[in-house]
C-alpha positions in Angstrom: 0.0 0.0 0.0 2.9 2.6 0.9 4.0 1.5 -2.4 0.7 2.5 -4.2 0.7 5.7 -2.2 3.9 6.9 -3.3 2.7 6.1 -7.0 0.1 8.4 -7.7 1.3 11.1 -5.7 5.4 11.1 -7.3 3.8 10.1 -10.1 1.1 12.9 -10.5 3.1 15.7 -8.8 5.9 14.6 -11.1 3.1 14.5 -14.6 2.4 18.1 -13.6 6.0 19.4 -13.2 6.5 17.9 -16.2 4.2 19.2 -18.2 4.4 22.9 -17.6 8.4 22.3 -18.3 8.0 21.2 -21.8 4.0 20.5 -22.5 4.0 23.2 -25.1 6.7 21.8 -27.0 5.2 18.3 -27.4 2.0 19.5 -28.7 3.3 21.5 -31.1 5.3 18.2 -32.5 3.1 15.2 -31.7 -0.6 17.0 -32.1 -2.0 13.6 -32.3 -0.4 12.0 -29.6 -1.7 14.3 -27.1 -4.2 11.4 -25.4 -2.5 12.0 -21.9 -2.1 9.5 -19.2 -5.4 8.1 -17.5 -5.7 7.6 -13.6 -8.4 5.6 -12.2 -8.6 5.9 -8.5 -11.4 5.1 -5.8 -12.3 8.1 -3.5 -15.0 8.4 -1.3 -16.7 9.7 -4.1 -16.8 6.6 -6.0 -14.3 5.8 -8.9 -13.4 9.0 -10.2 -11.4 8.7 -13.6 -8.7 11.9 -14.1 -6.9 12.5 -17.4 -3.6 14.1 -16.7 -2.9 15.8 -19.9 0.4 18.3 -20.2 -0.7 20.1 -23.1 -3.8 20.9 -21.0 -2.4 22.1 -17.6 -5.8 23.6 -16.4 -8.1 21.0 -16.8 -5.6 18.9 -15.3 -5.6 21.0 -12.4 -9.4 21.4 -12.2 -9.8 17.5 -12.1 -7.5 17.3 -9.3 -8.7 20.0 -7.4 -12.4 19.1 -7.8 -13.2 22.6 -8.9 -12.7 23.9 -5.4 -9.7 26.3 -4.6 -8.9 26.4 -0.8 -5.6 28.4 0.3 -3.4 26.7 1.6 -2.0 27.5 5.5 1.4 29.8 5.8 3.9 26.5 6.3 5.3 28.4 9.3 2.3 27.6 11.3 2.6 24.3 10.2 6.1 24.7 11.8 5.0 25.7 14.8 3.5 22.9 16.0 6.5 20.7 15.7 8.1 20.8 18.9 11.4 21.1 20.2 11.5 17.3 21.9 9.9 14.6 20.8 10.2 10.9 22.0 12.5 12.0 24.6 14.6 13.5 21.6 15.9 16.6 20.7 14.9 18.1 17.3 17.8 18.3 15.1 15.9 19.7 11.9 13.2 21.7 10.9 11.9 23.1 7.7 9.1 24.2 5.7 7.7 25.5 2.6 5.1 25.9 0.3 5.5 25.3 -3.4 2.8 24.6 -6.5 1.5 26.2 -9.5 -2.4 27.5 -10.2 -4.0 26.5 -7.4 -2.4 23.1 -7.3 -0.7 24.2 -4.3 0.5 22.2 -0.8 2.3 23.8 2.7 4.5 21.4 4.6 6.6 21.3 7.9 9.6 19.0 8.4 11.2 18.1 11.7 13.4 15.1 12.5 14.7 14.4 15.9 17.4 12.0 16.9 19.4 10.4 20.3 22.3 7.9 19.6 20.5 5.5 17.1 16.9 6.5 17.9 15.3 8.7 15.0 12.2 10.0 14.3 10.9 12.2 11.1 7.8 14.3 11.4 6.1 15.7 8.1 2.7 18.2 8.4 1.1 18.8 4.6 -1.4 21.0 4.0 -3.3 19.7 0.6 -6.0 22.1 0.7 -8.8 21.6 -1.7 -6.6 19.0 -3.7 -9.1 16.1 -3.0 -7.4 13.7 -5.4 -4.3 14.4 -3.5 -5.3 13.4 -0.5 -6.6 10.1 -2.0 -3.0 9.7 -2.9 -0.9 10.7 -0.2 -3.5 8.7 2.0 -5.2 6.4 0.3 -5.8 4.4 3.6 -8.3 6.7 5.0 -10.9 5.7 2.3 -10.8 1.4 3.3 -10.4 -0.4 5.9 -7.3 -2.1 7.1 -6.0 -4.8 10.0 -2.8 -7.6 9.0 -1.0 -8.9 11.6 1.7 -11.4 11.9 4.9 -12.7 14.1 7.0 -9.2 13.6 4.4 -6.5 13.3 0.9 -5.0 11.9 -0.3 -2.5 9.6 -4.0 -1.0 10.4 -6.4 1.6 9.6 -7.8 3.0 13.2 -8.9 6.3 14.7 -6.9 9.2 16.6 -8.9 11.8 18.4 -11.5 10.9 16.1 -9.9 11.6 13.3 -9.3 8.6 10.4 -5.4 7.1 10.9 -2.9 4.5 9.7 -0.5 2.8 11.6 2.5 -0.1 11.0 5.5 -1.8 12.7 7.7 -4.0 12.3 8.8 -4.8 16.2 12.0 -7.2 14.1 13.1 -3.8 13.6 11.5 -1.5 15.8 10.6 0.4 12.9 7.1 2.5 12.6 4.5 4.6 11.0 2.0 6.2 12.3 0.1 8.6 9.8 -3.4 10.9 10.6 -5.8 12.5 8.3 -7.2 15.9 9.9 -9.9 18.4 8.5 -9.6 16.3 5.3 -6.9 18.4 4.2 -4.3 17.9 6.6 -2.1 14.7 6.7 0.5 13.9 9.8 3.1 11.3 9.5 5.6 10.2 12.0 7.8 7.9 10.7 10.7 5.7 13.5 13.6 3.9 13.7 14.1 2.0 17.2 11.6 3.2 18.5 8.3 1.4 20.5 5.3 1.0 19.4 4.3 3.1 22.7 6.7 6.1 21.9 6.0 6.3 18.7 1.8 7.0 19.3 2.9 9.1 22.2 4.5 11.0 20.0 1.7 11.7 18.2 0.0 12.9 21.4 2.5 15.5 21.7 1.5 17.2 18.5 -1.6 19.4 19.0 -3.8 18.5 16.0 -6.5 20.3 17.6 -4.4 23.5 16.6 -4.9 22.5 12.7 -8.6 23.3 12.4 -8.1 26.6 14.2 -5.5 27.4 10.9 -8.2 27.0 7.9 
């Protein structure tokens, strides 16, 4: 599934960057070869079929943003609510920015803390309005999800009521915990020897309730 995920959104992100670059100059050479590239992804909204087309940057950008344009949040707020310890770790990075085109647009804060061989990386995106984003970047919080074997689980379940997505791999201590807010704000903690317990602790420390007070 993490594979899948990081599909449609490098892969779409990438289409679009792509296409401003050097859109105009294919369709003024290959007119007939302009059929674009055909997503077909299930949202909440049923299966919702998007043509990413370079030569055609707006549409594009209007299927993907479901015809809704929603600012996205200054990334320095975003920034804020990264704190200096997490997990009993200092934070050793933090960054932010907001990048896009039209109103394709995202906001995202960075943080990674670490202690001897204990790490942990945390990442706050702003999506906005981009509903087919979301359904890439988290496709897990449209199904339902519980595998478990002898080293670890990966499950869909609920965090301050708000849809969330969690694995490990205790072989490893290794984890991912991940939490989809306002449907337009996505939190992922990702951690290397860490527990189970720390990890979702971590969590706690962020104050999500913060993010609804910044749309």
């Amino acid at each position: 599934m993490q594979v899948l995920k990081s599909f449609i959104w490098l892969g779409t992100f990438g289409i679009l960057m792509l296409g401003t670059a050097c859109g105009s100059d294919k369709a003024k050479e290959e007119e007939k070869d302009r059929s674009g590239i055909n997503l077909d992804i299930q949202s909440d909204k049923g299966n919702v079929k998007i043509n990413i087309d370079p030569s055609d940057m707006e549409n594009t950008l209007k299927q993907l943003n479901d015809g809704e344009s929603v600012e996205v949040v200054d990334f320095r707020k975003l920034k804020e609510l990264l704190p200096d310890k997490l997990a009993g770790m200092p934070r050793t990075r933090h960054e932010g920015e907001k990048t896009g085109m039209s109103n394709f647009k995202f906001a995202s804060a960075k943080a990674e803390y670490e202690e001897g061989d204990r790490q942990l990386e945390v990442a706050i995106v702003d999506v906005g309005g981009v509903g087919m984003l979301i359904t890439g970047m988290a496709s897990w919080s449209l199904m339902e999800m519980d595998r478990e074997d002898d080293n670890g689980y990966e499950r869909t379940t609920t965090i301050d009521g708000y849809k969330a997505f969690e694995k490990y791999d205790r072989q490893d201590k290794r984890g991912e915990l991940a939490l989809l807010a306002e449907n337009r704000f996505i939190v992922t903690l990702k951690g290397d020897n860490l527990t189970e317990k720390e990890i979702r602790q971590a969590m706690d420390k962020i104050d999500i309730g913060r993010l609804k007070k910044l749309q």
